[in-house]
C-alpha positions as CSV (number, residue, x, y, z in Angstrom):
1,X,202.4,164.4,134.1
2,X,205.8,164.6,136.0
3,X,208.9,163.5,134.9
4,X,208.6,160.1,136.8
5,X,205.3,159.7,135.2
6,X,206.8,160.1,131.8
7,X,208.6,156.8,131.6
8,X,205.6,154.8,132.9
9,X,203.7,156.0,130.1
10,X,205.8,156.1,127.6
11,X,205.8,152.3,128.3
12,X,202.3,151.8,126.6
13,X,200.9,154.8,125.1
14,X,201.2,154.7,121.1
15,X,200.5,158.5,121.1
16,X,201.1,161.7,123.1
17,X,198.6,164.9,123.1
18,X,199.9,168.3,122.7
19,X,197.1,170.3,124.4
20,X,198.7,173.7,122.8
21,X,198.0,172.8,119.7
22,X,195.8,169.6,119.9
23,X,198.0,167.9,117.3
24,X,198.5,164.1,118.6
25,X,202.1,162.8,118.2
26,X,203.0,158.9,117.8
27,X,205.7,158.1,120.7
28,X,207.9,155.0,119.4
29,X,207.4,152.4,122.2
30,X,210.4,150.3,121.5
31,X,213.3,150.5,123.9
32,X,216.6,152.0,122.6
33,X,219.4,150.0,125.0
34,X,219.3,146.5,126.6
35,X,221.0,146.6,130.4
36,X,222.9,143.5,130.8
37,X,223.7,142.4,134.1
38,X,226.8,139.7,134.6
39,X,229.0,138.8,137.8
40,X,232.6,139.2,137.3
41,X,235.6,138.3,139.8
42,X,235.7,140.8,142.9
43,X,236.8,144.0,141.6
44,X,237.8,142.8,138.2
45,X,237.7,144.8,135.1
46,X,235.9,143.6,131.9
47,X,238.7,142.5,129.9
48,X,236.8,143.6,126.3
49,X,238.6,144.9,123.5
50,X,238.5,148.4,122.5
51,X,235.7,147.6,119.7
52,X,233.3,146.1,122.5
53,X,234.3,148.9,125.3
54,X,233.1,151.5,122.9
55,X,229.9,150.0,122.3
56,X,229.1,150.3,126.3
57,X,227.1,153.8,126.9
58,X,227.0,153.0,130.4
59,X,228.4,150.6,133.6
60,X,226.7,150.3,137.2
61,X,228.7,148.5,139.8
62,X,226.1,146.7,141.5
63,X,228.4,145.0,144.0
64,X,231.8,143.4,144.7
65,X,231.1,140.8,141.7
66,X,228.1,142.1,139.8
67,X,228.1,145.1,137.2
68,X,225.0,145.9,134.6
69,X,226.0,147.5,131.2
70,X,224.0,149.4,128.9
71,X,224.4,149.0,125.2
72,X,222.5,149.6,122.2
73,X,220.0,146.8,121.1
74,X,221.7,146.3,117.8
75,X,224.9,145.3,119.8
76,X,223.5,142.3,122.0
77,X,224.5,139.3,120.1
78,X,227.6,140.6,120.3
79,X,228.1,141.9,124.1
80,X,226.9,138.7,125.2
81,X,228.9,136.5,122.7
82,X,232.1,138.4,124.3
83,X,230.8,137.9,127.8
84,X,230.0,134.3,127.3
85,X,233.8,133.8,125.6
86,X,235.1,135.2,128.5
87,X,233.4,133.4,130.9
88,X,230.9,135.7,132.7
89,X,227.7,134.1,134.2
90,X,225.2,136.3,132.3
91,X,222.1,137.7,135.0
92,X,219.9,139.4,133.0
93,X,218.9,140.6,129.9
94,X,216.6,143.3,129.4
95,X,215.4,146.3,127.7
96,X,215.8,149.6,129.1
């Protein structure tokens, strides 16, 4: 399998084959980080405090007024309570 490859199957296979030693290993299934994808003003910031800027592991600029943010799972409620506070239109939520 290529490295492309891995991600598709790691999306439904419970278990992964070693064919060195023919031991079966269980691959956990569950996605680590939700991407969360907001529109902001054009070329605006995200005004977050420190506490909520740490907790991003990764920001795309999609465009002019749209950016995606990755964060841990455990951290949604309160990403999206801080984007709803500050008035973002939320996108998308999903896991990654």
């Amino acid at each position: 399998m290529t490295s492309h490859e891995s991600n598709i199957v790691q999306s439904f296979a419970t278990h992964e084959l070693n064919l060195h030693n023919g031991k079966f290993k269980t691959i956990n299934t569950n996605p680590k980080f939700k991407a969360i994808t907001f529109l902001t003003s054009k070329n605006a910031s995200i005004n977050f405090p420190q506490v909520l800027v740490q907790k991003i592991h990764n920001q795309i600029n999609i465009n002019n007024n749209s950016i995606k943010i990755y964060i841990d799972r455990n951290d949604t409620n309160i990403i999206l309570n801080n984007l709803i506070k500050h008035n973002y239109k939320i996108l998308e939520v999903k896991d990654e």
